[in-house]
matplotlib code that plots the C-alpha trace (Angstrom):
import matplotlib.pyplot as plt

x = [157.4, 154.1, 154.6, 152.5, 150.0, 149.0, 145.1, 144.2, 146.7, 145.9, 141.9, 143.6, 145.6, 142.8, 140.7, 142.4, 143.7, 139.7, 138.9, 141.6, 140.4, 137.2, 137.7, 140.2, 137.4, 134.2, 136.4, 137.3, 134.0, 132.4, 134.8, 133.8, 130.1, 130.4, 132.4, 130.3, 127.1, 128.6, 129.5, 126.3, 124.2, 126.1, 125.1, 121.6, 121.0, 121.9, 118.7, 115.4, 113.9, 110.9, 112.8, 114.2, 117.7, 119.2, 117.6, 118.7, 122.2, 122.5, 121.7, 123.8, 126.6, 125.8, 126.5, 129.4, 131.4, 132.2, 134.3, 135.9, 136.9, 138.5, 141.2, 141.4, 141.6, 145.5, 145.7, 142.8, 145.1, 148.3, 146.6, 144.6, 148.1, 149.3, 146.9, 147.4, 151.1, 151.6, 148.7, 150.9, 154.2, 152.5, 150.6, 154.6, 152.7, 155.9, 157.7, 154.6, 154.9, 158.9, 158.2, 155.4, 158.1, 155.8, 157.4, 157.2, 156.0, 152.3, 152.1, 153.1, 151.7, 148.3, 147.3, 149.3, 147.2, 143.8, 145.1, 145.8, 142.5, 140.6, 142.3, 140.9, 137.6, 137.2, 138.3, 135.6, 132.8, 132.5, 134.3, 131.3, 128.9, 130.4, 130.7, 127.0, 126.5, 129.0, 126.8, 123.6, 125.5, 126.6, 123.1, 121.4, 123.4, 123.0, 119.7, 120.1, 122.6, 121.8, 122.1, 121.0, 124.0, 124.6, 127.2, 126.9, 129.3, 127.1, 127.5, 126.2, 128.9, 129.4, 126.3, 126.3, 123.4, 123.5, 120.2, 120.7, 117.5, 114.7, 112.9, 116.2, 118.6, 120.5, 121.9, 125.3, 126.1, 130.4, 131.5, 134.7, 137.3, 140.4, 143.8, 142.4, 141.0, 137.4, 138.2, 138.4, 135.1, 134.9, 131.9, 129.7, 126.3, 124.0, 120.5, 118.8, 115.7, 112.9, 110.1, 111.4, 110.8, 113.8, 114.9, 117.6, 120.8, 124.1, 126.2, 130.2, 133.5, 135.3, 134.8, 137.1, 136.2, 137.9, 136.3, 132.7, 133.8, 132.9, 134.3, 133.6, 134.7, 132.8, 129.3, 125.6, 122.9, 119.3, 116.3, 113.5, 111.8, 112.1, 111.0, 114.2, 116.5, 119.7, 122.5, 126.3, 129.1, 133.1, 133.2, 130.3, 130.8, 128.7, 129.3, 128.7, 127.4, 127.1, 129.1, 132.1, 134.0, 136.6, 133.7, 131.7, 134.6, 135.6, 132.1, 132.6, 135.5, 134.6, 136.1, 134.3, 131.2, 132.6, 132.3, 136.0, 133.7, 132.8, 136.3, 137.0, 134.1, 134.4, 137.5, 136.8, 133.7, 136.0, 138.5, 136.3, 135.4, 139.0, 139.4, 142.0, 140.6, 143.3, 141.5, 139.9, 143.3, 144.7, 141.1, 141.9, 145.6, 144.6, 141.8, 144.2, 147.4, 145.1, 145.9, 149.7, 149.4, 147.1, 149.4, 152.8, 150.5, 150.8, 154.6, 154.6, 152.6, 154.9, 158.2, 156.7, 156.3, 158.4, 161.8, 161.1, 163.4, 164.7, 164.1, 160.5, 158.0, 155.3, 152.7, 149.4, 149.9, 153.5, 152.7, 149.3, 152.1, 154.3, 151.5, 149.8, 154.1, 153.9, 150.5, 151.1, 154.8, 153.3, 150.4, 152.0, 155.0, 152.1, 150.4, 153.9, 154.5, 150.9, 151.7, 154.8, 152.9, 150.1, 152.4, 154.0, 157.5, 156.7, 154.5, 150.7, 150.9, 154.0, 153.4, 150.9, 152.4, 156.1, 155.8, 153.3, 155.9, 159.0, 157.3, 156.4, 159.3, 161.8, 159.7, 159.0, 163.1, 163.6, 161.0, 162.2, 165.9, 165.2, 162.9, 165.6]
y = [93.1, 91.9, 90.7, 93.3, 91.7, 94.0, 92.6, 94.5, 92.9, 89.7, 90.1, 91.3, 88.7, 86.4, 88.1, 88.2, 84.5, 83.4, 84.9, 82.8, 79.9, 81.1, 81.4, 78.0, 75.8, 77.5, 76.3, 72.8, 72.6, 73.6, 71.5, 68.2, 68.8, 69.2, 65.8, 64.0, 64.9, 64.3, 60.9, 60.0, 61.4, 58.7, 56.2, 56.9, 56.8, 53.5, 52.8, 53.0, 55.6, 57.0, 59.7, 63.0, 61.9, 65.4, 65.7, 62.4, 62.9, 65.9, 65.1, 61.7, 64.3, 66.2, 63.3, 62.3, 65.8, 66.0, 62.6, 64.0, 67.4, 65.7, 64.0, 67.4, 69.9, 69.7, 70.4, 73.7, 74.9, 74.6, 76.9, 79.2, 79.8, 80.6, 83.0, 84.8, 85.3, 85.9, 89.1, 89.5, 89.7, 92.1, 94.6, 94.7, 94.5, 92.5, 96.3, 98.1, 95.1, 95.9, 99.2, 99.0, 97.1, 93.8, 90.7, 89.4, 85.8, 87.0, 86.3, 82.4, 81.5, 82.9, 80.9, 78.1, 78.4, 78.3, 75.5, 73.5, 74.5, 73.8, 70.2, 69.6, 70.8, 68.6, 65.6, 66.6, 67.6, 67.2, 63.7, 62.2, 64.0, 63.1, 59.3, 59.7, 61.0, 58.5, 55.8, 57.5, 57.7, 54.1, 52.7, 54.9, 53.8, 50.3, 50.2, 51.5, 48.3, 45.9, 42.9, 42.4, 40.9, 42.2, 41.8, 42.3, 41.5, 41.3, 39.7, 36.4, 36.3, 37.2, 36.9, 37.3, 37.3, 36.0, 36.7, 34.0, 34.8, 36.6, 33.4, 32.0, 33.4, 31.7, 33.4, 32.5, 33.3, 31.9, 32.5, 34.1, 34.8, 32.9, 34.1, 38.0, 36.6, 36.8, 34.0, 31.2, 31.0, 28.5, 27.0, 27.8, 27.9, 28.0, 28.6, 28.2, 30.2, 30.3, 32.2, 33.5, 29.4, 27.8, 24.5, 23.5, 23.9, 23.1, 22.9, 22.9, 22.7, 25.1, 27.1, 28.6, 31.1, 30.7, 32.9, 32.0, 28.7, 27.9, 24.6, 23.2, 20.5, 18.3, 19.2, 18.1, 18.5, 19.2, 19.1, 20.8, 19.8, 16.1, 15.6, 17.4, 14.4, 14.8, 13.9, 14.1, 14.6, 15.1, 18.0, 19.4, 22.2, 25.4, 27.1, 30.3, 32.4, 36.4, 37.1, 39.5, 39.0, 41.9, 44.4, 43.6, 43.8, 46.7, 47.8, 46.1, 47.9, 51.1, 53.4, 56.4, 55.4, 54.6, 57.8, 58.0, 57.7, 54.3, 53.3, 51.1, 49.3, 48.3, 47.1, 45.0, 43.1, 42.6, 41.7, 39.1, 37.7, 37.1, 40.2, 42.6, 45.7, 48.0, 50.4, 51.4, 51.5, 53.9, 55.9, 56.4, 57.6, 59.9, 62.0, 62.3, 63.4, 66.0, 68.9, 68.6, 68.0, 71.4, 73.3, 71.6, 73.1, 76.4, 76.1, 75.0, 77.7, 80.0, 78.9, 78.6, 82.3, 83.7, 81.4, 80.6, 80.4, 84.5, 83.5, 82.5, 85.4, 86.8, 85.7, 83.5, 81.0, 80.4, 79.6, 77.4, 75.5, 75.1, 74.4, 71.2, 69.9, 70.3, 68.8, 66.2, 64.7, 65.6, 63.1, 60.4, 60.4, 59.8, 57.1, 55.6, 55.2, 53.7, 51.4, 49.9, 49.9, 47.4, 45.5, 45.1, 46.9, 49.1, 49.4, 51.0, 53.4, 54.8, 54.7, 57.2, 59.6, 59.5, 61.3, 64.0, 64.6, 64.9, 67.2, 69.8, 69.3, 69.8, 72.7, 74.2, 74.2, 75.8, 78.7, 80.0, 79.6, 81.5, 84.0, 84.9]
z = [135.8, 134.6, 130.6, 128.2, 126.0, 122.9, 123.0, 120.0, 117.9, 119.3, 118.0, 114.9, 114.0, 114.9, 113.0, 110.2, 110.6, 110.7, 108.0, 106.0, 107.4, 106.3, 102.7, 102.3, 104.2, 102.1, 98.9, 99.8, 101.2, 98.0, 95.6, 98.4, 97.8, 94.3, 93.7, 96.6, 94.5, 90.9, 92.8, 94.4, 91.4, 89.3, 91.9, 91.7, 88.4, 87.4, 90.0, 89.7, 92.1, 92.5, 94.5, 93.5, 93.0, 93.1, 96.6, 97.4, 95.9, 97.5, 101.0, 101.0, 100.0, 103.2, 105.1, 103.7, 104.0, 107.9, 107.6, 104.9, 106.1, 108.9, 106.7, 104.6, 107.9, 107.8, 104.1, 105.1, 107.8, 105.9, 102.9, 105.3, 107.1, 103.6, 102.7, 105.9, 105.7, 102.1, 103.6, 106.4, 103.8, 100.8, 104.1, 105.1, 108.6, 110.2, 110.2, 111.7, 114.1, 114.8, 115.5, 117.9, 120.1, 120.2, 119.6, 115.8, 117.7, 118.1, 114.3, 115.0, 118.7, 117.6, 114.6, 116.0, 119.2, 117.1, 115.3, 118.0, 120.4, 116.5, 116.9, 120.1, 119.6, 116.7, 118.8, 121.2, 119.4, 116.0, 115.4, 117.3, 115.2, 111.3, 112.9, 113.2, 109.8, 108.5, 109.6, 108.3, 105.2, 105.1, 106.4, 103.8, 100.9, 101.8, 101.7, 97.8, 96.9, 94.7, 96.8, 99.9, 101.3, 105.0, 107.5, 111.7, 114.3, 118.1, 121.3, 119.8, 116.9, 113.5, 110.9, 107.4, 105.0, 101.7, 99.0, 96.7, 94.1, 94.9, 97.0, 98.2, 100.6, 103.7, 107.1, 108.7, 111.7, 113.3, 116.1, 115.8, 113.0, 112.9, 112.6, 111.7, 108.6, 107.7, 105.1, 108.3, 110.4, 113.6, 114.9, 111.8, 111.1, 108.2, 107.6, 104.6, 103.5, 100.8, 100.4, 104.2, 105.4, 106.8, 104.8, 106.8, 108.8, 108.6, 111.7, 111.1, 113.2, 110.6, 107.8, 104.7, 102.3, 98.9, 95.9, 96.0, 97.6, 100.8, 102.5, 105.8, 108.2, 110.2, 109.9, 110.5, 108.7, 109.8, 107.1, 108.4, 105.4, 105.8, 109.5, 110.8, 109.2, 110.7, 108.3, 109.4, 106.9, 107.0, 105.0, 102.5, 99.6, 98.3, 95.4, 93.9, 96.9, 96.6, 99.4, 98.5, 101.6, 100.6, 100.8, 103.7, 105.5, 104.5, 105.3, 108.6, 109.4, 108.3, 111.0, 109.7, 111.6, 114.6, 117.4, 119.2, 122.6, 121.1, 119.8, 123.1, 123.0, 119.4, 120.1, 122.8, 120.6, 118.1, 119.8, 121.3, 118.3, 117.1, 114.9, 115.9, 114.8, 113.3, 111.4, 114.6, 116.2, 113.1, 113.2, 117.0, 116.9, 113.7, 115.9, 118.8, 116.6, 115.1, 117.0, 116.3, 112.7, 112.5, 114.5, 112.3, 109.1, 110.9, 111.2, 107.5, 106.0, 107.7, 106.5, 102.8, 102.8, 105.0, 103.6, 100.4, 98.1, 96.9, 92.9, 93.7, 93.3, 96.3, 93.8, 95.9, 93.1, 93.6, 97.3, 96.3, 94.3, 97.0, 99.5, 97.2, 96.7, 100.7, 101.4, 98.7, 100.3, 103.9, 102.9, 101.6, 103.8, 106.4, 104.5, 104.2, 107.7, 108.3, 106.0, 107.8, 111.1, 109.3, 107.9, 111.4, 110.3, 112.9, 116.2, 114.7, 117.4, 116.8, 112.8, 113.2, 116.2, 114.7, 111.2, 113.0, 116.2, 114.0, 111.6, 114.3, 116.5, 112.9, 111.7, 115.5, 115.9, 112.3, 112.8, 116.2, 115.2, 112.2, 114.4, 116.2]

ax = plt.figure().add_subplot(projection="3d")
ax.plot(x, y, z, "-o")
ax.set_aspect("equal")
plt.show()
């Protein structure tokens, strides 16, 4: 016989289940804008703009919340599936459910269902589009530094920029990284600039990055100033450069602007030029775990109402309690494993997939036991 499927509760429940989503994502949407523009107005005013910078604020703000609401997602389903049961629970709509003769699962599979199909849509389409506004936010707020250091990785190496003063400033370009350090350059070279006239160049074997020390091995020396003078040295010293190597990598490896369609080729320049690229590796296995980790939020939510412990009260603040406790451990037991996988404890990959596939399997077995 042909399995019955109540449609109507199914719109109901799905229904009612979007409209929870509804409300949780409108607040944590509003409490991200508000402390992304208190953020960037604070940026802005310590420059000098002829701009608007509420406007400015506001729309760098903008740009910044689709990368965020990714990592938060999780943390929106887990309270929107608390906000629909404790509904469900205080309606008593689990014993008109009973007595209809419909199974009490429709309450589960349905929201979990969204969840997951929420997951993947995310994956699909909008991860590509907040990487875009990611990099229109990082390009943007660049632009608004003080310095004018810059950092790109291309085909034809690694090049940084360094504005020494306002006349002086000198390019670098190596061509790989050694040993997965941005500290050790190979095959270096440096051009020096002022008034936007090269001086010279300085050609070098290897270089190491210490502070604002830079040291080299082996180089030559061309002085475009003095009839292209060539001058060859065993090792040669400059102090005091304006290069933060700790922050342009960490603008360099900013996985936030990278589209998951683009991930592969990313990898394979930087790979290429000796860096192994594991933020991109982490951003990669994050987006494809997502559907699993919505739909584990669903099965989390569920159990937090539903099997509670008897002392605690049906109150919605009792369960928001519970939910941030939840969230909170869920979080950091997740940044825990991550961080054994890039310390090499443990394989990246599986650092990532593990916490996600134990959670849901553990909480998946626990809810249909319990069902029963």
């Amino acid at each position: 016989m042909k399995a019955f499927t109540p449609w109507l509760l199914v719109k109901y429940i799905s229904r009612e289940f979007s409209y929870s989503l509804f409300i949780m994502f409108s607040i944590i949407f509003s409490l991200l804008i508000l402390t992304g523009f208190v953020s960037e107005l604070t940026f802005f005013s310590e420059k000098n703009l002829q701009n608007n910078i509420i406007v400015e604020s506001l729309i760098l703000a903008l740009f910044k919340i689709p990368s965020v609401l990714t990592e938060t997602m999780p943390f929106i389903f887990l309270f929107a599936g608390l906000h629909f049961y404790s509904k469900i629970q205080n309606n008593n709509e689990l014993s008109s459910i009973n007595l209809s003769g419909v199974s009490r699962r429709y309450i589960l599979n349905i929201p979990a269902i969204y969840a997951f199909v929420f997951g993947v849509l995310m994956i699909v389409l909008i991860s590509p589009f907040s990487a875009n506004l990611a990099k229109i936010y990082s390009e943007t707020k660049n632009k608004f530094s003080r310095n004018e250091n810059l950092m790109i990785l291309s085909n034809t190496g690694l090049w940084l920029k360094d504005q020494i003063d306002k006349n002086n400033s000198m390019i670098l370009r190596a061509d790989r990284i050694e040993n997965d350090n941005f500290n050790f350059l190979k095959n270096v070279s440096i051009f020096y600039f002022k008034n936007n006239i090269l001086l010279e160049k300085i050609d070098a074997d290897e270089m190491e990055i210490v502070g604002d020390k830079w040291e080299l091995i082996n180089i030559e020396k061309i002085d475009f100033s003095k009839n292209f003078e060539i001058t060859k040295l065993p090792n040669y010293q400059i102090y005091n450069s304006n290069i933060d190597i700790e922050k342009l990598k960490n603008i360099f490896s900013n996985s936030e602007t990278v589209s998951i369609w683009d991930i592969k080729q990313n990898l394979e320049l930087l790979r290429k030029r000796g860096y192994y690229g594991q933020e991109l590796i982490i951003k990669l296995n994050k987006d494809l775990v997502l559907p699993l980790f919505l739909l584990s939020m669903i099965y989390i939510s569920l159990l937090i109402v539903f099997k509670k412990p008897k002392f605690l009260s049906n109150k919605f603040y009792i369960l928001v309690f519970l939910g941030i406790f939840t969230g909170i451990l869920v979080y950091y037991l997740n940044e825990f494993s991550i961080s054994l996988g890039k310390s090499n404890k443990v394989p990246l990959i599986l650092s990532i997939w593990l916490p996600i596939i134990m959670l849901t399997s553990s909480t998946f077995v626990f809810v249909f036991d319990k069902n029963e």
